[in-house]
C-alpha positions as CSV (number, residue, x, y, z in Angstrom):
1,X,-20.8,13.6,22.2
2,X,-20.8,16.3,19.4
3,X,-17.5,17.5,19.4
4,X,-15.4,14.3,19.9
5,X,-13.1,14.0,16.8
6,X,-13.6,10.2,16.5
7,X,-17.8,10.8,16.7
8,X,-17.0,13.0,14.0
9,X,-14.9,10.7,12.0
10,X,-17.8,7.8,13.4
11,X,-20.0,10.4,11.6
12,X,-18.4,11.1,8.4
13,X,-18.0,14.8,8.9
14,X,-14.5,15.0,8.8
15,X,-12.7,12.5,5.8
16,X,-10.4,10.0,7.3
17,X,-8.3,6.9,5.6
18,X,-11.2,4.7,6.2
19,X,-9.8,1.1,5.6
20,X,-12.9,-1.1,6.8
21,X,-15.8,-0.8,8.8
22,X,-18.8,-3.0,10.6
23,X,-22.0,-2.4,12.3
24,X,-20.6,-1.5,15.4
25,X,-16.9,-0.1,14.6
26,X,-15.2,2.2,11.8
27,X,-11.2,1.5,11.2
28,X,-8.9,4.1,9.7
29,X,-5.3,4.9,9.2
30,X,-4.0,6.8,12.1
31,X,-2.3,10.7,10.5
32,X,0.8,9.9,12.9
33,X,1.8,6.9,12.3
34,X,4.1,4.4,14.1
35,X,4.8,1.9,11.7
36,X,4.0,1.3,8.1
37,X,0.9,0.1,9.3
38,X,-0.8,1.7,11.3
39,X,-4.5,1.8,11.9
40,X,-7.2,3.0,14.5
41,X,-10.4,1.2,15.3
42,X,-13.3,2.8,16.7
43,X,-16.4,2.3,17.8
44,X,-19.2,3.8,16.1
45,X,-20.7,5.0,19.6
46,X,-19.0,7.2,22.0
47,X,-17.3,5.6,24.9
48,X,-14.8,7.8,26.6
49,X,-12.2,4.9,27.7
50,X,-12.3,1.2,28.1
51,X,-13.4,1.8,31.4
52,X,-16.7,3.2,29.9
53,X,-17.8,0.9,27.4
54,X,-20.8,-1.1,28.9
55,X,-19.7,-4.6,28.4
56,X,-16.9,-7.0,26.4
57,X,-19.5,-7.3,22.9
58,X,-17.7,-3.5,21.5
59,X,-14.5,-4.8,22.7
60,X,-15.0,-7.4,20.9
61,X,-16.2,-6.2,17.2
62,X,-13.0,-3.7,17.5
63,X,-10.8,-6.9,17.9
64,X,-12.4,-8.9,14.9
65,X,-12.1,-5.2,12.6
66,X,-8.7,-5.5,13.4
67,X,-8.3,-8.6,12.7
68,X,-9.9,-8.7,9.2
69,X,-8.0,-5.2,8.9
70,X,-4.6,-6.8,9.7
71,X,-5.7,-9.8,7.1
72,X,-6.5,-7.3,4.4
73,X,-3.5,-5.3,4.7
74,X,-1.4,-8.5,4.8
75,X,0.2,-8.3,8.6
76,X,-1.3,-11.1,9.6
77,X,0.8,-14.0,8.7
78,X,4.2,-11.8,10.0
79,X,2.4,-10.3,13.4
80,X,1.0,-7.2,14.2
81,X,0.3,-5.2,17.8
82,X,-2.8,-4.0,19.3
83,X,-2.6,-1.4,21.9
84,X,-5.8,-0.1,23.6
85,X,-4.6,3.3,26.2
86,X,-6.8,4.0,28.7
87,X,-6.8,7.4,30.7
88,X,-4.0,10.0,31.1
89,X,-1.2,7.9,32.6
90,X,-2.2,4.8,30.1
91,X,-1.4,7.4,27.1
92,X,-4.7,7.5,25.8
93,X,-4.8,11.5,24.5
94,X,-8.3,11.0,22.5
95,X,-10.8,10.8,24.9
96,X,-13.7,7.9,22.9
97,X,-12.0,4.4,23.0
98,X,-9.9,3.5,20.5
99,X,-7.1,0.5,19.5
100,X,-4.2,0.7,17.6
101,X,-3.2,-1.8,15.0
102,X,0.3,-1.5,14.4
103,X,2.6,-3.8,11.8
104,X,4.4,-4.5,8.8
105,X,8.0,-3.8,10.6
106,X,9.4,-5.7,13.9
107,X,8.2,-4.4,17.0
108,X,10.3,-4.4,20.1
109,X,9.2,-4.7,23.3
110,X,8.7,-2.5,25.9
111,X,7.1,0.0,23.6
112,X,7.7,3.1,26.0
């Protein structure tokens, strides 16, 4: 998709916060964040929701970028959240699948 914002940031046409990246995934701080950590992970390849991707192998090179991400920012020893919204009434507002890595404060639970 052309004129996704994430496929652009996947792209490298517009600059981002890039913290880490793998074969399949590219992580970056979020503009708006919700904690003093906060990072998005996204895949490299457009998928509009979770409900798109094709199987559990992108879901699952997002979750081990976070986790190195989380390791390299030093969250994870004191915890961190991952949040992956999906559609309109899930909160997702970027349509290509993304998660949220949030940390380095308490969370509290429910979120919203």
């Amino acid at each position: 998709m052309t004129d996704c914002l994430f496929c652009k940031i996947a792209r490298g046409e517009i600059p981002t916060g890039r913290v880490a990246e793998n074969e399949l995934c590219i992580a970056f701080r979020d503009i708006a964040p919700q904690a003093p950590v906060h990072v998005l992970v996204i895949p490299r390849t457009h998928y509009r929701s979770l409900s798109d991707t094709p199987d559990g192998s992108i879901l699952a090179a997002m979750g081990e970028l976070a986790k190195q991400v989380a390791s390299e920012l030093g969250i994870a020893e004191s915890g961190y959240r991952v949040v992956l919204n999906t559609g309109e009434d899930g909160g997702q507002t970027v349509h290509h699948v993304h998660m949220h890595l949030l940390g380095g404060r308490q969370l509290k639970w429910p979120p919203g």
